[in-house]
C-alpha positions as CSV (number, residue, x, y, z in Angstrom):
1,X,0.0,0.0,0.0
2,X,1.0,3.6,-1.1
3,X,2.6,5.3,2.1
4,X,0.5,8.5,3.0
5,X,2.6,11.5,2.9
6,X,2.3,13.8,5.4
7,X,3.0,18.1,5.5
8,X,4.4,20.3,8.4
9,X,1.4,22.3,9.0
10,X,2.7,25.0,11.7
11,X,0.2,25.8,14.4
12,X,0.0,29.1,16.9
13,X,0.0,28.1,19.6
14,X,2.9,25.9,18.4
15,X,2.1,23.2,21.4
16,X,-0.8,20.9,19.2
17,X,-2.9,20.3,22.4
18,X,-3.0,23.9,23.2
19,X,-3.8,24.9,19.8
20,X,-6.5,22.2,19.3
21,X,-8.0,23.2,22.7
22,X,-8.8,26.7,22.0
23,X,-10.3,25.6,18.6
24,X,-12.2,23.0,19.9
25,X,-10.5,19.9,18.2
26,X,-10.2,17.9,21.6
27,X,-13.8,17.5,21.8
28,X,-13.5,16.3,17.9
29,X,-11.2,13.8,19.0
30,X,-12.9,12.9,22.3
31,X,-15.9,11.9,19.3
32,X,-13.8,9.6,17.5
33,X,-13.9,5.9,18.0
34,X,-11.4,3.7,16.1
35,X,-11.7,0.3,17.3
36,X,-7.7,-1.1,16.4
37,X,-4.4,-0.1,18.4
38,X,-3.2,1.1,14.7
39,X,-6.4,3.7,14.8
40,X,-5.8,4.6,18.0
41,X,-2.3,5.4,17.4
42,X,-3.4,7.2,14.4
43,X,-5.4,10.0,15.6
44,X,-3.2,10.3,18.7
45,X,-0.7,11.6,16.1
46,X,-2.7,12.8,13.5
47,X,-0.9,15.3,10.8
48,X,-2.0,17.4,8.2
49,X,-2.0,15.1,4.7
50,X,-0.9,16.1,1.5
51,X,-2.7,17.0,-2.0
52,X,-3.6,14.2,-3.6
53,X,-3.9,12.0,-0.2
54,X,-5.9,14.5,0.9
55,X,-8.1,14.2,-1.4
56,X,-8.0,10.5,-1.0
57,X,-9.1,10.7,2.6
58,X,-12.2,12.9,1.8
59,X,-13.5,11.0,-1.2
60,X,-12.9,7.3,1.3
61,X,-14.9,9.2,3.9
62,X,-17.7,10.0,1.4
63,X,-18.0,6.3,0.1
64,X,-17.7,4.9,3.7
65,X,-20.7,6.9,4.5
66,X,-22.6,5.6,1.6
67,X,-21.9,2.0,2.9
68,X,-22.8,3.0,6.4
69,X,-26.0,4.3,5.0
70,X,-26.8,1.3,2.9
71,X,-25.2,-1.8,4.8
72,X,-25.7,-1.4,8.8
73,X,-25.3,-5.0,9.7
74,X,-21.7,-5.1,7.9
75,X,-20.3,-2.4,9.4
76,X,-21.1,-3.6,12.6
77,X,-19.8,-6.7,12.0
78,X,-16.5,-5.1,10.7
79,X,-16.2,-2.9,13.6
80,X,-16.8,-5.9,16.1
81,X,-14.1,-7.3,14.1
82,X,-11.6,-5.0,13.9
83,X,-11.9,-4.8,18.0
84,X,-10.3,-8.2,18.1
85,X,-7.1,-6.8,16.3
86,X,-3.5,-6.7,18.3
87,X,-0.7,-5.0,17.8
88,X,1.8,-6.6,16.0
89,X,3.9,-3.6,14.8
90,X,7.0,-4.4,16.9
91,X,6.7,-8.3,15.8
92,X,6.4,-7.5,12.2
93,X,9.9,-4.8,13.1
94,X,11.7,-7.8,14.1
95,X,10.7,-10.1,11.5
96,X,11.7,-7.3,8.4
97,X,15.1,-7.0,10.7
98,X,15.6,-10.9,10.6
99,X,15.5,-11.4,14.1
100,X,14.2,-14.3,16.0
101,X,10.6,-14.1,17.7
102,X,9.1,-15.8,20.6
103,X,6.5,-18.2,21.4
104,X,3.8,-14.8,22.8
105,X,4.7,-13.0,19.4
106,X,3.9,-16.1,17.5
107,X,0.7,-16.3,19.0
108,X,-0.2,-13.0,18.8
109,X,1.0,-12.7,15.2
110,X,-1.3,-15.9,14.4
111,X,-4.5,-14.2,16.6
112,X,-4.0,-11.2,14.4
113,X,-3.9,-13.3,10.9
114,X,-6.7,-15.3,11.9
115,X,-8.6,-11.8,12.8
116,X,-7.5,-10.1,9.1
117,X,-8.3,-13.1,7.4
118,X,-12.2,-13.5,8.9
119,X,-12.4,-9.4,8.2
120,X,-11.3,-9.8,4.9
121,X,-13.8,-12.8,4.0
122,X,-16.4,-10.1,5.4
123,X,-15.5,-7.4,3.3
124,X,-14.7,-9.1,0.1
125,X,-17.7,-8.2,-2.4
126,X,-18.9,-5.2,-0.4
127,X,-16.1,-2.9,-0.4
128,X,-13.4,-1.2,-2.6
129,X,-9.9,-3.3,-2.7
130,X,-8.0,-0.5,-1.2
131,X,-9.9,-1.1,1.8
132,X,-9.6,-5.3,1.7
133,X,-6.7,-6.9,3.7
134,X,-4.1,-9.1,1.2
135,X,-4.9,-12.8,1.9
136,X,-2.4,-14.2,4.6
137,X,-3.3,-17.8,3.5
138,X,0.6,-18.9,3.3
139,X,1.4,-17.0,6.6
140,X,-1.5,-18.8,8.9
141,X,-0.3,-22.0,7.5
142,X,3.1,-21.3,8.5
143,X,1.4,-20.9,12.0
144,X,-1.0,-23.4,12.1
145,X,0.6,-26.7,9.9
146,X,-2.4,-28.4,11.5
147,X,-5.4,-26.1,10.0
148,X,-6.8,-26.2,13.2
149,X,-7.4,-22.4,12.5
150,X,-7.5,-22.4,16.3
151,X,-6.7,-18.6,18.1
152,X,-3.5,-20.9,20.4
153,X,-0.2,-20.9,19.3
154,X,1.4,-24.7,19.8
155,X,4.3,-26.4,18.3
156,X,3.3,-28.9,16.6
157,X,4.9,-32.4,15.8
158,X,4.4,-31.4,12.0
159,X,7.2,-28.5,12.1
160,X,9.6,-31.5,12.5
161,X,9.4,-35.2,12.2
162,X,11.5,-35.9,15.5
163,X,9.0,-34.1,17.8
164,X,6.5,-36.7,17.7
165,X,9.0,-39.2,18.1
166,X,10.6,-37.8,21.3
167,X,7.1,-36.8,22.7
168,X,5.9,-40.0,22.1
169,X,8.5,-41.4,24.4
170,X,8.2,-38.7,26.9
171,X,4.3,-39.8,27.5
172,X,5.7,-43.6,27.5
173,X,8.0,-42.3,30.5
174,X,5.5,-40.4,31.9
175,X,3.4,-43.2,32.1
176,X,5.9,-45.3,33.6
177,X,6.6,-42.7,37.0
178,X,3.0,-41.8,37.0
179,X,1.9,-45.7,37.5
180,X,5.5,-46.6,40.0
181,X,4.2,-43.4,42.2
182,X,7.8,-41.8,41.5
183,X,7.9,-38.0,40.7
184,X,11.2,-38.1,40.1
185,X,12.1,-37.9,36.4
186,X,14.9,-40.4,34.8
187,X,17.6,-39.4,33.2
188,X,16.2,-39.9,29.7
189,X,13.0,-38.0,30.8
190,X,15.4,-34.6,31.2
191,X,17.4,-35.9,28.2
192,X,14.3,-35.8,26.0
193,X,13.2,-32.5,27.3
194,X,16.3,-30.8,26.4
195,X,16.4,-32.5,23.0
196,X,12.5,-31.3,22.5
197,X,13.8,-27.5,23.6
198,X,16.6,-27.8,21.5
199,X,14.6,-28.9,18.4
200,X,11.6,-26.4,19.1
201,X,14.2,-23.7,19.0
202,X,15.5,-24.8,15.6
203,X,11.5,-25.1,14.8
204,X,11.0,-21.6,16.0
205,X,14.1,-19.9,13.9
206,X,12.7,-21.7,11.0
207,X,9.4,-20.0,11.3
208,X,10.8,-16.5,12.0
209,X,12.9,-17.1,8.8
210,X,10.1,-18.1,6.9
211,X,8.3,-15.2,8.7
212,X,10.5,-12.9,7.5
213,X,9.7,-13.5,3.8
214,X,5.9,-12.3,4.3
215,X,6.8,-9.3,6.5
216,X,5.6,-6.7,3.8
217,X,2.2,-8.7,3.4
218,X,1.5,-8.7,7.2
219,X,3.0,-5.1,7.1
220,X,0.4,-4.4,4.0
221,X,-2.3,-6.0,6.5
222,X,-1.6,-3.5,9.1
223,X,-1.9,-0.6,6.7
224,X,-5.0,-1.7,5.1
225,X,-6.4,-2.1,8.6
226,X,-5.5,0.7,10.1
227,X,-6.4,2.8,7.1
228,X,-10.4,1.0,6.9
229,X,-10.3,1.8,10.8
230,X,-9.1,5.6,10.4
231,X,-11.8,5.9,7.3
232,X,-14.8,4.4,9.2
233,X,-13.8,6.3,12.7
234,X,-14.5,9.5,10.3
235,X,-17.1,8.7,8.6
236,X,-19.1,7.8,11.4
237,X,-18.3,10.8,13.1
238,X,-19.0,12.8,10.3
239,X,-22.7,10.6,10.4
240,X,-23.1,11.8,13.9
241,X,-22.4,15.6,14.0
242,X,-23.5,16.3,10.4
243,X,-20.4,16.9,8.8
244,X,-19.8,17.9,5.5
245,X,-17.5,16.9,2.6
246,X,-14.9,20.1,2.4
247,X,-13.3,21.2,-1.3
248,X,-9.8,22.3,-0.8
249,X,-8.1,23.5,-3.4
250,X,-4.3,22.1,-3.2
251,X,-3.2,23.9,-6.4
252,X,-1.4,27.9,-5.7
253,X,-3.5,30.1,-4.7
254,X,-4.7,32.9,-6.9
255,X,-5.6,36.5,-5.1
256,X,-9.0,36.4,-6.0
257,X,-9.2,33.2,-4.2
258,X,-11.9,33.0,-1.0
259,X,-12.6,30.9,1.8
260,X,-16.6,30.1,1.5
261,X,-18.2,28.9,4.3
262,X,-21.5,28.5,4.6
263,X,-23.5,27.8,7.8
264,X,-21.1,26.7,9.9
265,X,-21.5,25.6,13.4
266,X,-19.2,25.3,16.5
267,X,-19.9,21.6,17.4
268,X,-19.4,21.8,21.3
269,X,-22.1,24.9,21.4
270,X,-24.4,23.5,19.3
271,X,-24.3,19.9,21.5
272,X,-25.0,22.2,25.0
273,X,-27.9,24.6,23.0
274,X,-29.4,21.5,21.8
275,X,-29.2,19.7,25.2
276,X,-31.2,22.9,26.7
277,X,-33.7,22.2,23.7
278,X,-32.5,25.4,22.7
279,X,-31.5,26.5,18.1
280,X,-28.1,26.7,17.0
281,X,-28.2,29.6,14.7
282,X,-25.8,28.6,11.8
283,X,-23.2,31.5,10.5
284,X,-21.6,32.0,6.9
285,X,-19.0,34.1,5.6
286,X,-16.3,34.7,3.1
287,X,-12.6,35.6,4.0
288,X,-10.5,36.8,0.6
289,X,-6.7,37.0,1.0
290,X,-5.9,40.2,3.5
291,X,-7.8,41.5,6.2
292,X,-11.3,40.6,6.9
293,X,-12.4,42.5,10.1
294,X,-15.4,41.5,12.4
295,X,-17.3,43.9,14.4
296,X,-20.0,43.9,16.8
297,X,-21.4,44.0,20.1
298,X,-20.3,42.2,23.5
299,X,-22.0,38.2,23.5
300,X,-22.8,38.7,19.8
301,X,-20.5,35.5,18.8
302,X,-17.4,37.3,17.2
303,X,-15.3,34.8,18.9
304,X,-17.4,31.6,18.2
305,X,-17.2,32.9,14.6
306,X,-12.9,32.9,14.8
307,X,-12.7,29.5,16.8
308,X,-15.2,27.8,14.5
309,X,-13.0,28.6,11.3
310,X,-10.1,27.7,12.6
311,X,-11.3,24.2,13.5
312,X,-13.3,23.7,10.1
313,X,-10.0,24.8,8.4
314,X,-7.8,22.0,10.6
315,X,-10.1,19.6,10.2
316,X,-10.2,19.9,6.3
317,X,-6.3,19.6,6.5
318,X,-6.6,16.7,8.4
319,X,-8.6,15.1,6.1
320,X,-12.1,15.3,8.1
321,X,-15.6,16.5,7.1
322,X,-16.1,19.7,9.0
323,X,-19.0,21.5,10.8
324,X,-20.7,23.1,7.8
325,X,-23.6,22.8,4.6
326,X,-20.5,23.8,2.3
327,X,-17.0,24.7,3.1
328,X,-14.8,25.9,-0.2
329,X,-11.2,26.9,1.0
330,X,-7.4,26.3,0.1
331,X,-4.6,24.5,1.8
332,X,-2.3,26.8,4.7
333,X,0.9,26.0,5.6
334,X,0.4,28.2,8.5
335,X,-2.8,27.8,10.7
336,X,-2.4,30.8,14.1
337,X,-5.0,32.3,16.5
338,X,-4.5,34.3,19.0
339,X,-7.4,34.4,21.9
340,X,-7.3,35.7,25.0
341,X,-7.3,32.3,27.1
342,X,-4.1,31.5,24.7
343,X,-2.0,33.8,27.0
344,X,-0.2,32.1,30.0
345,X,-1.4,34.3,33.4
346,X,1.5,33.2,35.1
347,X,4.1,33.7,32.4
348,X,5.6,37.1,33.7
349,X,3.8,39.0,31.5
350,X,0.4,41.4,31.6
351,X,-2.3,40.1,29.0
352,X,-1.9,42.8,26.5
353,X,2.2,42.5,26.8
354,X,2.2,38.5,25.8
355,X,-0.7,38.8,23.1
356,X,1.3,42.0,21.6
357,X,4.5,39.7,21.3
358,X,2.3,36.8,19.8
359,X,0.9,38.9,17.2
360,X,4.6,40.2,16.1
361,X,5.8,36.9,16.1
362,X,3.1,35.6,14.3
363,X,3.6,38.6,11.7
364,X,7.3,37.9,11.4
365,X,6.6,34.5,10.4
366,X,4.0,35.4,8.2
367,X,6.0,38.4,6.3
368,X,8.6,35.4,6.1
369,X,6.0,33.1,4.8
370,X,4.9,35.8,1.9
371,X,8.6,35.7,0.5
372,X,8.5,31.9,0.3
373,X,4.8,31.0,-1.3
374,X,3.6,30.0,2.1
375,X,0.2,30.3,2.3
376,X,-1.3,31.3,6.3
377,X,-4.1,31.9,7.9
378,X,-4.3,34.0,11.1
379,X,-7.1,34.7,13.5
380,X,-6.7,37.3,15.9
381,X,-9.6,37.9,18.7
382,X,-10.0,41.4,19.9
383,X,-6.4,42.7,19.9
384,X,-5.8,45.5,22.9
385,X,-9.3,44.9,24.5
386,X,-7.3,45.6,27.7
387,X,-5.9,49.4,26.8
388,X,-7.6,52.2,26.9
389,X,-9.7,52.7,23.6
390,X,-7.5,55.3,21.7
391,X,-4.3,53.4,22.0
392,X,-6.3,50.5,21.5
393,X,-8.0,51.6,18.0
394,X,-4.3,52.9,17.4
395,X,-2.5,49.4,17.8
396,X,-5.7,47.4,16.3
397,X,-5.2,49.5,13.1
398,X,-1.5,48.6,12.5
399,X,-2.2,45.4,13.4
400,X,-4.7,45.6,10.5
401,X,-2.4,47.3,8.0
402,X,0.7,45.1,8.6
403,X,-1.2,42.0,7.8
404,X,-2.8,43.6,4.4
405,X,0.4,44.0,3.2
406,X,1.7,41.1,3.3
407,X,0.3,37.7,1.4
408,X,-1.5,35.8,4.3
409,X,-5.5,35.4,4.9
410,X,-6.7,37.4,8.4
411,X,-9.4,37.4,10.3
412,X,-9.2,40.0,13.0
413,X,-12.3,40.6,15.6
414,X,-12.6,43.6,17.6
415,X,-15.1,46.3,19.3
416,X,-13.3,49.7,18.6
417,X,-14.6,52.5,16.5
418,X,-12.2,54.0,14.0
419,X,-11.0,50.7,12.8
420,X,-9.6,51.4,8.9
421,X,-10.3,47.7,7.0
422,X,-11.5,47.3,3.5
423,X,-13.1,44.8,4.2
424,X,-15.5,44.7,7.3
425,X,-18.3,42.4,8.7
426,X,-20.7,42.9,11.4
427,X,-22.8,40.5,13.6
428,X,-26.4,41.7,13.1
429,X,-26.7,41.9,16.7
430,X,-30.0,42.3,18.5
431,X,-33.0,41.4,17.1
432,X,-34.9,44.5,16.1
433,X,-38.8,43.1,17.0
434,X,-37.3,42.6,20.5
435,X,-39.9,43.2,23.6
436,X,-38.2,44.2,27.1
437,X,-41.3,43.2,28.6
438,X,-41.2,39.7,27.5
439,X,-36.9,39.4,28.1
440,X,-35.0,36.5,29.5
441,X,-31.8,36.0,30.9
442,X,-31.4,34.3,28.0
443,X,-29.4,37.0,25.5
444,X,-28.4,34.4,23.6
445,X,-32.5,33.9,22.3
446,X,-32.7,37.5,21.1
447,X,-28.8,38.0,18.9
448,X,-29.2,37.5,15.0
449,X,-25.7,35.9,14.7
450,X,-25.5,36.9,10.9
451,X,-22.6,38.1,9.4
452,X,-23.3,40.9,7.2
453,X,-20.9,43.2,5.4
454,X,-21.4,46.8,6.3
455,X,-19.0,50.3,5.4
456,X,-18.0,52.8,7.5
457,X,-16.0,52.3,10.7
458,X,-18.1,52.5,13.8
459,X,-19.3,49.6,16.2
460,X,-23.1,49.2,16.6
461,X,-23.9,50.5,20.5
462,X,-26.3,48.0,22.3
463,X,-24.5,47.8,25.5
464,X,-27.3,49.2,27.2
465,X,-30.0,47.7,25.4
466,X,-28.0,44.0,26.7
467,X,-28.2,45.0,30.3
468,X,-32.2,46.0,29.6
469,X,-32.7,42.1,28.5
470,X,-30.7,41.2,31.4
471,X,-32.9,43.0,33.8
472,X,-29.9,44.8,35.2
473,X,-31.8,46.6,38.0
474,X,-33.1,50.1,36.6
475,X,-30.7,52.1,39.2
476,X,-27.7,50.7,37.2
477,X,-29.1,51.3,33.8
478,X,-30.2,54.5,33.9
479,X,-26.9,55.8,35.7
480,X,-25.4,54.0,32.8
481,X,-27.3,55.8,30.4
482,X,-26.9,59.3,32.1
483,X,-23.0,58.7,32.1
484,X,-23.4,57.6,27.9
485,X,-25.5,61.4,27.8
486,X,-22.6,63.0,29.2
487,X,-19.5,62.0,27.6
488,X,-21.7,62.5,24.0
489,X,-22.5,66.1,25.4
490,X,-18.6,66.4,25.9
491,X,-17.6,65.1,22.6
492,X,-19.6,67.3,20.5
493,X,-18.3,70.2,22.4
């Protein structure tokens, strides 16, 4: 089997399980269920694939759906057999090296033919080749001479002639000492159980020699196991969250190029809203290649909207169907966000001072990147939230110019008026039908979480009409309000 190649994809956070944290990829993995050691191992370790095997994963998933769809019963059956696999990686390592294996590696190397040979017998006529294990006929008759087809491992009198002879003479003897009362064994009885070690040691080379010869079939079994296992774990996830089939284009990138997602949904929210028998409200939107920026009010979803794309676009690297109807988007070599729970409290540093260095070292890389034909993708979530608004609208509009000019894709959320991007989304925001009267705690109920494109630079203003549909008690709201009068009064003067 074809060797899957594999690209560097660099992550910000460059530690993968803090990275996949803050997108929400450890609850994708938490979903998965591959049923073989080789699986397992697998998406422990999972990397971002390459063009064309890429590809290969996605279409696989697609047509192990279909069979999921149309055949139940077999994939149930495959699953319960795959479960029954062992690990015989470091066996087969030996074997290719021309060492010797034992009597336990034997065994387990016959459990695991018997295993590949009963899910191949399943799959044959049902599924595509590449999925279908090579037939280890000539290996399980190495290990079972008898064709017992038993799951024991035994060396039988049929790997040489002069076993049966010697163990023939050792029940005689047996016999003998059992019937005299004498537990003591004769000299001939330890002579014939050295001979019989002696000779089941010569047996046992011979089968790791003949072994060795099949090592690339039983290492071709593993690979077309483990493959069918990492295949089915996705499709069934993609089953159960209602994934869809991403189209990446792998080819370089052209600048009128977009991202196009279209109703896309964080996963982990969607699962707690559901669970409160509350609606997930789908979002779309399209990021070209510079600076997309995202505006709107407090608990509108800005930051649901940055996490969510960053886990649809690792997922599509990684070969998975991803949280959306339809998801058109290229291939990154580069893959950063940078959140506020990203920064480390206890590093040293204030908040603002170890997001400001993340965001120039991402922008180093990235002005590196643009030099090379890297392709990246950087999300950045409310930049300078914790200075005072004019240095922060200062800093948030370099931030926004130094990534325009060079050749990356960003998508930058903040709150600040005065924000120069050319290209500028807003959350709809609150509802415009409304009632106080009728308000929950619930906020959630009464945000239209649509993206939609909008010009000028200032942030819609519906602090105040939050803290109404909170039922902040009127004393705080209406000093609120009078402080909001005053500083207008003051600005216009």
């Amino acid at each position: 089997m074809e060797k899957v190649q594999h690209s560097k994809l660099i992550t910000f956070p460059e530690k993968r399980e803090e990275f996949e944290k803050i997108i929400g990829f450890d609850y994708i993995r938490a979903q998965l269920s591959p049923k073989t050691p080789f699986g397992k191992r697998y998406f422990q370790h999972i990397q971002s694939l390459k063009g064309e095997h890429l590809i290969g994963q996605l279409q696989d998933t697609q047509y192990i759906i279909q069979i999921l769809e149309k055949n139940t019963k077999l994939c149930e059956a495959v699953e319960n057999t795959l479960e029954c696999i062992v690990d015989i990686s470091q066996t087969v390592r030996r074997l290719e090296t021309g060492e010797v294996v034992d009597e336990i590696e034997l065994f387990e190397l016959k459990n695991f033919v018997l295993t590949v040979q009963s899910l191949r017998e399943k799959l044959l006529g049902f599924l595509d080749d590449k999925f279908i294990p090579p037939n280890l006929e000539d290996v399980l008759n190495l290990l079972d001479p008898e064709g017992l087809r038993m799951p024991t491992f035994y060396i039988y009198d049929l790997y040489d002639e002069r076993l049966k002879e010697i163990r023939k003479k050792k029940r005689e003897l047996n016999k003998i000492h059992s019937e005299k009362d004498d537990p003591e064994g004769s000299e001939m009885e330890i002579a014939l159980e050295n001979e019989e070690r002696e000779i089941e040691k010569q047996v046992i080379e011979r089968i790791s020699e003949n072994l060795s010869q099949k090592a690339t079939e039983l290492r071709n079994a593993i690979e077309k196991v483990r493959y069918l296992d990492v295949i089915l774990a996705k499709a069934k996830l993609a089953v159960e969250l209602g994934l869809s089939m991403p189209s990446i284009c792998t080819q370089e990138i052209e600048d009128a190029r977009r991202l196009v997602i279209c109703d896309m949904f964080n996963p982990i929210l969607k699962e707690k809203l559901v669970a409160g028998g509350k609606r997930y409200q789908p979002v779309s939107i399209e990021i070209e290649k510079g600076v997309t920026l995202i505006v709107g009010a407090n608990m509108s979803g800005k930051s649901v909207v940055l996490r969510t794309v960053a886990l649809i676009q690792y997922m599509a690297q990684l070969g998975f169907f991803v949280p959306a109807r339809v998801c058109e988007t290229v291939y990154f070599d580069t893959i950063a966000i940078v959140t506020e729970d990203a920064q480390r409290p206890l590093s040293g540093l204030s908040s603002f001072a170890a997001e400001i260095k993340a965001i120039d070292e991402i922008y180093c890389k990235v002005k590196e990147n643009s030099m090379t034909s890297l392709n990246s993708l950087i999300m950045i979530d409310e930049p300078a939230r914790t200075t005072n608004p004019h240095e922060g609208t200062a800093i948030v509009n370099a931030i926004v110019e130094l990534f325009e000019s060079v050749e990356c894709y960003a998508l930058i959320v903040s709150h600040f008026d005065g924000i120069n991007a050319k290209r500028r989304l807003r959350v709809k925001g609150l509802k415009s039908d409304v009632q106080l009267s009728g308000a929950t705690s619930n906020i959630q109920d009464y945000i239209d979480y649509q993206l939609i494109k909008v010009e000028g630079d200032e942030v819609p203003k519906e602090a105040i009409r939050v803290m109404e549909l909170l039922k902040i008690n009127d004393e705080f709201v209406n000093k609120a309000k009078e402080k909001i009068d005053e500083l207008n009064k003051k600005q216009k003067n």
